[in-house]
Backbone as JSON Lines, residues from 0, in Angstrom:
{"i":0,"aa":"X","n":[0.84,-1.17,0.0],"ca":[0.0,0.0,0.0],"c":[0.89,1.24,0.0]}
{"i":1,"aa":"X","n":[0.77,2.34,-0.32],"ca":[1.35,3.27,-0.95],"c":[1.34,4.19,0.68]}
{"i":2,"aa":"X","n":[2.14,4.84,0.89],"ca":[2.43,5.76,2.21],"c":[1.38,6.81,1.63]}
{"i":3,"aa":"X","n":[0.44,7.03,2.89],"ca":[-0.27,8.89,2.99],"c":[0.34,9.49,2.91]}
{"i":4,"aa":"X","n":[0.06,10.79,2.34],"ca":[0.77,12.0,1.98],"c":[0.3,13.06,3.41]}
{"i":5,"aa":"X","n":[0.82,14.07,3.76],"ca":[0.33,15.25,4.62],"c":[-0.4,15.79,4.16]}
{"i":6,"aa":"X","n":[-1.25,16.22,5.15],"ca":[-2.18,17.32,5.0],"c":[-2.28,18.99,5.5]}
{"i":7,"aa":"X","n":[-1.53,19.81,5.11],"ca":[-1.84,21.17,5.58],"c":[-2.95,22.16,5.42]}
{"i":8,"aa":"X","n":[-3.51,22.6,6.8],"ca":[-4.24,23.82,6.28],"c":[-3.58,24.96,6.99]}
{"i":9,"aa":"X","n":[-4.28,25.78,6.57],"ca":[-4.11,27.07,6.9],"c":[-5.27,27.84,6.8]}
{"i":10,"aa":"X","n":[-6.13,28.37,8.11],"ca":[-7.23,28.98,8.34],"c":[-7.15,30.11,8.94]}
{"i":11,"aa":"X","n":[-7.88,31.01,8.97],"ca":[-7.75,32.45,9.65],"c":[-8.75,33.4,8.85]}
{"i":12,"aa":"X","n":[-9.86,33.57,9.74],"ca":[-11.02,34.7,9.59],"c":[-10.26,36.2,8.68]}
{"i":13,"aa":"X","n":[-9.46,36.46,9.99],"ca":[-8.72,37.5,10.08],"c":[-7.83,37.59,8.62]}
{"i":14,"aa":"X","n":[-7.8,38.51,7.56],"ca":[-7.29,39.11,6.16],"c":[-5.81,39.6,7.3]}
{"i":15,"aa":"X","n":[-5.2,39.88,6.08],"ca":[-3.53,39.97,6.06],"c":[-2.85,39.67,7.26]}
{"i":16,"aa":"X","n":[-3.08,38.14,7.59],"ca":[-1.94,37.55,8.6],"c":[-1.37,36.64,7.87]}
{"i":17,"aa":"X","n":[-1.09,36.83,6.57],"ca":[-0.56,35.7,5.81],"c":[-0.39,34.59,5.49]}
{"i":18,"aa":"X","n":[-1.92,33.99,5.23],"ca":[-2.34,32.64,4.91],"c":[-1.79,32.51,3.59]}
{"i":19,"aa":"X","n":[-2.03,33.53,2.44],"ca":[-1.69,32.82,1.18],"c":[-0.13,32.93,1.1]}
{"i":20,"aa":"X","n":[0.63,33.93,1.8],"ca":[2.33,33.59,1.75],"c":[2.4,32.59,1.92]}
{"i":21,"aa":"X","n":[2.48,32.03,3.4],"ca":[2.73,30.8,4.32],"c":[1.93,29.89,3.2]}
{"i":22,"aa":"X","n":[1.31,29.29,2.51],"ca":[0.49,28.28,1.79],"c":[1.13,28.26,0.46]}
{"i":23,"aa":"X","n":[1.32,29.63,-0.35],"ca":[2.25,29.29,-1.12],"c":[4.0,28.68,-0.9]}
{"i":24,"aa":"X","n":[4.46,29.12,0.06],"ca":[5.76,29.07,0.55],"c":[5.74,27.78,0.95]}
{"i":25,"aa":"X","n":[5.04,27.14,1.33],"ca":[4.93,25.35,2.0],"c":[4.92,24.93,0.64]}
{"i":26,"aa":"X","n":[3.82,25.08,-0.35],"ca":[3.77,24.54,-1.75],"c":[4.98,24.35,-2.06]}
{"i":27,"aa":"X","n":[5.53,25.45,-2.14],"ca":[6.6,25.45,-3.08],"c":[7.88,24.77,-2.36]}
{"i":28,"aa":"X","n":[8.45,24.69,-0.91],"ca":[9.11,23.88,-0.71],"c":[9.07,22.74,-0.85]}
{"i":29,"aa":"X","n":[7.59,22.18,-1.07],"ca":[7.2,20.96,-0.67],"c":[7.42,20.39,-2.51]}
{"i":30,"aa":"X","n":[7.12,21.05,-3.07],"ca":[7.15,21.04,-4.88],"c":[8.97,20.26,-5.06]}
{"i":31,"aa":"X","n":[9.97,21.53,-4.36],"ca":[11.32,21.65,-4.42],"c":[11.74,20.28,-3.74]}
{"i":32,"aa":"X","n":[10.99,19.69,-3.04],"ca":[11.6,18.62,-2.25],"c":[11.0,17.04,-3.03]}
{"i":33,"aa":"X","n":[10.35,17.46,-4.16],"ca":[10.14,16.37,-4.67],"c":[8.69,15.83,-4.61]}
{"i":34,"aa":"X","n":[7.58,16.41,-3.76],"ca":[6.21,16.37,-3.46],"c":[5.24,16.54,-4.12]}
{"i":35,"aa":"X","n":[4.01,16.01,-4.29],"ca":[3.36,16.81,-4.97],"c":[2.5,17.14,-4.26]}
{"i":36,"aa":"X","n":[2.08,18.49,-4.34],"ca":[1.09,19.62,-3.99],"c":[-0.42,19.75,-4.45]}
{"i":37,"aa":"X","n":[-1.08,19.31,-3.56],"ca":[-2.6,20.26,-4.06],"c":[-2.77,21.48,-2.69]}
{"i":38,"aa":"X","n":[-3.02,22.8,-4.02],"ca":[-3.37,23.79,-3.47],"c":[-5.05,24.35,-3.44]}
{"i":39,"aa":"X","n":[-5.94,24.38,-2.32],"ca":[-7.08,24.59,-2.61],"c":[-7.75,25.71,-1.92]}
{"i":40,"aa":"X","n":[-8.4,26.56,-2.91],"ca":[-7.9,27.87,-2.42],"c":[-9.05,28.55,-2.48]}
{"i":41,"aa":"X","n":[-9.85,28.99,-1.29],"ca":[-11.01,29.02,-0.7],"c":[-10.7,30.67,-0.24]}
{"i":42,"aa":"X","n":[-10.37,31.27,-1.31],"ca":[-10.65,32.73,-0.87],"c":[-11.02,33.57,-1.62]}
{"i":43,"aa":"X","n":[-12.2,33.9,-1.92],"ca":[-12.62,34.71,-3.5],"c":[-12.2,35.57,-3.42]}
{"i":44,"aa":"X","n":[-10.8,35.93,-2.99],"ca":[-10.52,36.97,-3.97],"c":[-8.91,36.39,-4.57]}
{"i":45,"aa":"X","n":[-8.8,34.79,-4.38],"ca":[-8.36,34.35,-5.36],"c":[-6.95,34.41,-5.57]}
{"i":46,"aa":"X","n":[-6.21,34.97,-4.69],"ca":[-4.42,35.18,-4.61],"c":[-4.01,34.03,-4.81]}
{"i":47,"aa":"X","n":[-4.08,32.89,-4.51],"ca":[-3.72,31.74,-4.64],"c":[-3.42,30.91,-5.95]}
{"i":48,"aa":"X","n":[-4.8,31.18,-6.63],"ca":[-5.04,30.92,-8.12],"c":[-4.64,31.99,-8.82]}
{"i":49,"aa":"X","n":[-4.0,33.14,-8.5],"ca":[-3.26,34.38,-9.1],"c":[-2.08,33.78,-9.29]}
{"i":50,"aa":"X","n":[-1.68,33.34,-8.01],"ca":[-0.29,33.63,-8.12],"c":[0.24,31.75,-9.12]}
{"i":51,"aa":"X","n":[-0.66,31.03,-8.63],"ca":[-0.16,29.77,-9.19],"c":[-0.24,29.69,-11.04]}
{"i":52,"aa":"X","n":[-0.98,31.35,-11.88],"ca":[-1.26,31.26,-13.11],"c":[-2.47,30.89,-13.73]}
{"i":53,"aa":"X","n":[-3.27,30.69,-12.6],"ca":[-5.03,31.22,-13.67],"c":[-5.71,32.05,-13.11]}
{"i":54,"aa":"X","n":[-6.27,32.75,-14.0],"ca":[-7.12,33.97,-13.47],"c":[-8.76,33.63,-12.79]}
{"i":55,"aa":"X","n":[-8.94,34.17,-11.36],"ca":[-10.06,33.28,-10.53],"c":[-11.74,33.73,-11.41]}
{"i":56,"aa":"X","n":[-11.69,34.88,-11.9],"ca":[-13.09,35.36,-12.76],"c":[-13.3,34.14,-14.3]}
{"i":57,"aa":"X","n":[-12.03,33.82,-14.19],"ca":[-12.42,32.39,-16.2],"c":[-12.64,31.43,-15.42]}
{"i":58,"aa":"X","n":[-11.99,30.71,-13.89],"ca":[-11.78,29.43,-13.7],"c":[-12.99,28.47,-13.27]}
{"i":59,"aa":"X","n":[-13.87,28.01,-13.92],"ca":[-14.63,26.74,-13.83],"c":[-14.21,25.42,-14.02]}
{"i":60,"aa":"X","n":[-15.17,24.75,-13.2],"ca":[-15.37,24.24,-12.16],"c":[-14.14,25.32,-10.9]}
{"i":61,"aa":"X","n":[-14.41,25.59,-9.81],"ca":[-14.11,25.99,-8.74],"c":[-14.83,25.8,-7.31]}
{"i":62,"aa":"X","n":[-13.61,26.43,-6.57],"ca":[-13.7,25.75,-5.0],"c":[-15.24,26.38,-4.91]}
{"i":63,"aa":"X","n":[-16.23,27.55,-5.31],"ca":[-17.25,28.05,-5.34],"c":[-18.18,26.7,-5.57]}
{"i":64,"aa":"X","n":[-18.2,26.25,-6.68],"ca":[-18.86,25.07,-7.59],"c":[-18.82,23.68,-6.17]}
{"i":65,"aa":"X","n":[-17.47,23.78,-5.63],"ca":[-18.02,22.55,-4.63],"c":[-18.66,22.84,-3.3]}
{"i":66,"aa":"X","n":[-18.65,23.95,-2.69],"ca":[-19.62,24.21,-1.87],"c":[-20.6,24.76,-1.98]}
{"i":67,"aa":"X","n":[-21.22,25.12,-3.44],"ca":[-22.69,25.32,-3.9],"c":[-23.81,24.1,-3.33]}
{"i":68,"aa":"X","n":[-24.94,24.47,-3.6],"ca":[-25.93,23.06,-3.54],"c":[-25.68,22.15,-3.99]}
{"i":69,"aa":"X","n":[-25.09,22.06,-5.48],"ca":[-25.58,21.02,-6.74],"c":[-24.2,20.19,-6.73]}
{"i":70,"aa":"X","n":[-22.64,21.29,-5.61],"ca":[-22.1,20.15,-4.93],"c":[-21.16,19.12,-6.48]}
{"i":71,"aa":"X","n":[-20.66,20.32,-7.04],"ca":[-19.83,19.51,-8.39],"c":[-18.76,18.79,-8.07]}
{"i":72,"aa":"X","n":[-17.97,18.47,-9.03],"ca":[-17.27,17.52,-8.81],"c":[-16.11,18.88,-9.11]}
{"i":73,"aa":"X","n":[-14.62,18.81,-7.95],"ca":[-13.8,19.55,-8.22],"c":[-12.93,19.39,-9.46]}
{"i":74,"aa":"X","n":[-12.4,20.71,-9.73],"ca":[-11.72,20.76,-11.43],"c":[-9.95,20.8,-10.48]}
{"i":75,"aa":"X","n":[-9.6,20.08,-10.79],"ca":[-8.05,20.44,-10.29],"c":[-7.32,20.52,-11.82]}
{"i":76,"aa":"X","n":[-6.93,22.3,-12.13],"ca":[-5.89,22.43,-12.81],"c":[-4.25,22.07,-12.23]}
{"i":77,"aa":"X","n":[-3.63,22.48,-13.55],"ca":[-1.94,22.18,-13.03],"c":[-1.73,23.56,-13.26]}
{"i":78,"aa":"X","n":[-0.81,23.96,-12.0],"ca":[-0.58,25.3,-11.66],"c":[0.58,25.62,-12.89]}
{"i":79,"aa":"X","n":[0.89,26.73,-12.87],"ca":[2.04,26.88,-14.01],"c":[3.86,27.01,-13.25]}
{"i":80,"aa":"X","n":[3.48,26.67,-11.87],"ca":[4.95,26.2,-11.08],"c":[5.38,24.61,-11.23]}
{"i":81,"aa":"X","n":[4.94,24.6,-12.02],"ca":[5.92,23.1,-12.83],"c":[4.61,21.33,-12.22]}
{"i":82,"aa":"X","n":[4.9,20.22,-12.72],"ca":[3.99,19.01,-12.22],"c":[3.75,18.84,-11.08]}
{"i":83,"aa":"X","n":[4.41,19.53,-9.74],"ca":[4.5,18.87,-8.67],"c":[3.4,19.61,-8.09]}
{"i":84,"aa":"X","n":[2.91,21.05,-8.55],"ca":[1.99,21.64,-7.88],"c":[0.54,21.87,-8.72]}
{"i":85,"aa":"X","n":[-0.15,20.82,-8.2],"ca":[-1.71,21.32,-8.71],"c":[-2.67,22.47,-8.04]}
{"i":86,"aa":"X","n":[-3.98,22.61,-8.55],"ca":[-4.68,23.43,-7.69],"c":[-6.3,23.36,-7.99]}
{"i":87,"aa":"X","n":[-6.62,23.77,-6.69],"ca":[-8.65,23.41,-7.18],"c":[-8.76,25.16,-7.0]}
{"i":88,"aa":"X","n":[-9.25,25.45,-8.12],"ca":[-9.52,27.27,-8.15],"c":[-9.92,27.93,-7.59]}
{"i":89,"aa":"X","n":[-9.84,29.59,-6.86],"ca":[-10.86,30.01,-6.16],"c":[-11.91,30.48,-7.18]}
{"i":90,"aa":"X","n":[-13.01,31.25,-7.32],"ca":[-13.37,32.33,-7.72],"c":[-14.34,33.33,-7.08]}
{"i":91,"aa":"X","n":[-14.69,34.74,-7.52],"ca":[-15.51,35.65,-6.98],"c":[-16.46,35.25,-6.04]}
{"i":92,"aa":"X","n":[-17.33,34.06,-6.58],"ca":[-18.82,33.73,-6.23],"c":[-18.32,32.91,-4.78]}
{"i":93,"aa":"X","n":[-17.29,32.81,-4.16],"ca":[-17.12,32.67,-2.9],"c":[-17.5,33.08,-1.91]}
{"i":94,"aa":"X","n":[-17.57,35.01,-2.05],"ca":[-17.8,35.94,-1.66],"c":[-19.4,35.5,-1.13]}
{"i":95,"aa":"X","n":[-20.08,34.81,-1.9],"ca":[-21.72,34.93,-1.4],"c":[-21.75,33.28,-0.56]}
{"i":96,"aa":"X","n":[-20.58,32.66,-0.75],"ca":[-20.97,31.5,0.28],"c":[-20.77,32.35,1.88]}
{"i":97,"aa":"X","n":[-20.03,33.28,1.33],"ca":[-19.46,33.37,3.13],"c":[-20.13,34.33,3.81]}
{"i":98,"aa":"X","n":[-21.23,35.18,2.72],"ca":[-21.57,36.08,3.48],"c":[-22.91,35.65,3.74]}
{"i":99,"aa":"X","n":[-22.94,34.24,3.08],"ca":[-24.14,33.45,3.28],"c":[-25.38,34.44,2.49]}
{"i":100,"aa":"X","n":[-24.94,34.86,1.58],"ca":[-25.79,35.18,0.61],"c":[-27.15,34.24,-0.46]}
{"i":101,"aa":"X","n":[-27.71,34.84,-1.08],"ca":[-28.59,33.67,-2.0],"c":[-28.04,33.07,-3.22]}
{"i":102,"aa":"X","n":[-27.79,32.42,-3.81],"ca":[-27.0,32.06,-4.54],"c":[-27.92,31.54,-6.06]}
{"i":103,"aa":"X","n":[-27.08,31.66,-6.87],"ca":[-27.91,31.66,-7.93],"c":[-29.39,30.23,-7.93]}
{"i":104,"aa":"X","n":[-29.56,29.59,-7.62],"ca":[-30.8,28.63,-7.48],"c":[-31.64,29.47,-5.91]}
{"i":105,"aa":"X","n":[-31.12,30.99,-5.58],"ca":[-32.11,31.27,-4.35],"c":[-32.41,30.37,-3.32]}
{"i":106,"aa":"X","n":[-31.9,29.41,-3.16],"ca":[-31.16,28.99,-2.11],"c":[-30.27,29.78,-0.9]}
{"i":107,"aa":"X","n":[-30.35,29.83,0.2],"ca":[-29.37,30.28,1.29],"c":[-28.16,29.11,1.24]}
{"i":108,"aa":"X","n":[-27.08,29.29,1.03],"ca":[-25.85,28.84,1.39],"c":[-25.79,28.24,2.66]}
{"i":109,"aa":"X","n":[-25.95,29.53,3.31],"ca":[-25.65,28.97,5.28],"c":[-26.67,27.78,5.28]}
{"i":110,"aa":"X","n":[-27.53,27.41,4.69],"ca":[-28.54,26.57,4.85],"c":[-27.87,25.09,4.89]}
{"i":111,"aa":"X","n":[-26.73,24.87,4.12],"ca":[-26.31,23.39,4.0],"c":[-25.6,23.21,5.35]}
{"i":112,"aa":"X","n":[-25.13,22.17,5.89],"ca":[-24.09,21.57,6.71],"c":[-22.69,21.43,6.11]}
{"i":113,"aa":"X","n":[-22.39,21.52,4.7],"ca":[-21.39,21.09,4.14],"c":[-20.7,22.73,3.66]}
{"i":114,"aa":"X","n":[-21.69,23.75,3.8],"ca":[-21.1,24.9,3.05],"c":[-20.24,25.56,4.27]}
{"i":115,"aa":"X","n":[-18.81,25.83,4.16],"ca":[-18.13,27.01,4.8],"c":[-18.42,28.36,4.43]}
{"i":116,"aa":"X","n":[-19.16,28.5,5.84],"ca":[-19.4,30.16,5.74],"c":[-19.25,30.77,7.01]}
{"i":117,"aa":"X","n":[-18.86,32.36,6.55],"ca":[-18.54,33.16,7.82],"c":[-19.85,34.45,8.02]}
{"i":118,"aa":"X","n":[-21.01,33.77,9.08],"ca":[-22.56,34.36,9.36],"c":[-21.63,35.25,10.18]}
């Protein structure tokens, strides 16, 4: 059977204490050391998927798309920092999971058990 890989997160309500440095900076050592990386990047405004080379307003399927209702299946692109680092996209429409907004089917977000949101 094949050895588990680690799991890092990095969480924090709180804007500029440097989640996406620290998350890119682990990636990328972890890339350099021979690893491979999934980066999943749950912040609509998307630094993550900036900096790894796709733009978060084109990227479908996104981290948005899996905590919607309808609950898709995630799109993991390959980042443009070489094979070792992939990524599941942010985009904009994040913004209304967290503010627990209505979402396009008028649905409440906060309504699921599965959706991360900040009421």
């Amino acid at each position: 059977m094949a050895a588990m890989g680690r799991i890092a997160v990095l969480l924090n309500q709180k804007g500029g204490v440097g989640k996406t440095t620290v998350t890119l900076g682990l990636a990328s050592a972890a890339a350099q050391a021979g690893h491979r990386v999934l980066v999943v990047d749950l912040d609509p405004q998307g630094s993550s998927t900036w900096v790894l080379g796709h733009d978060p307003a084109n990227e479908q399927p996104s981290t948005a798309d899996l905590l919607g209702p309808d609950r898709q299946p995630i799109g993991i692109v390959m980042s443009h920092w070489g094979l070792e680092v992939d990524l599941v996209p942010s985009a904009p429409s994040l913004q209304d999971h967290e503010a627990g907004r209505p979402n396009a089917c008028g649905e409440l977000c906060a309504t699921s058990p599965r959706t991360m949101t900040r009421c």
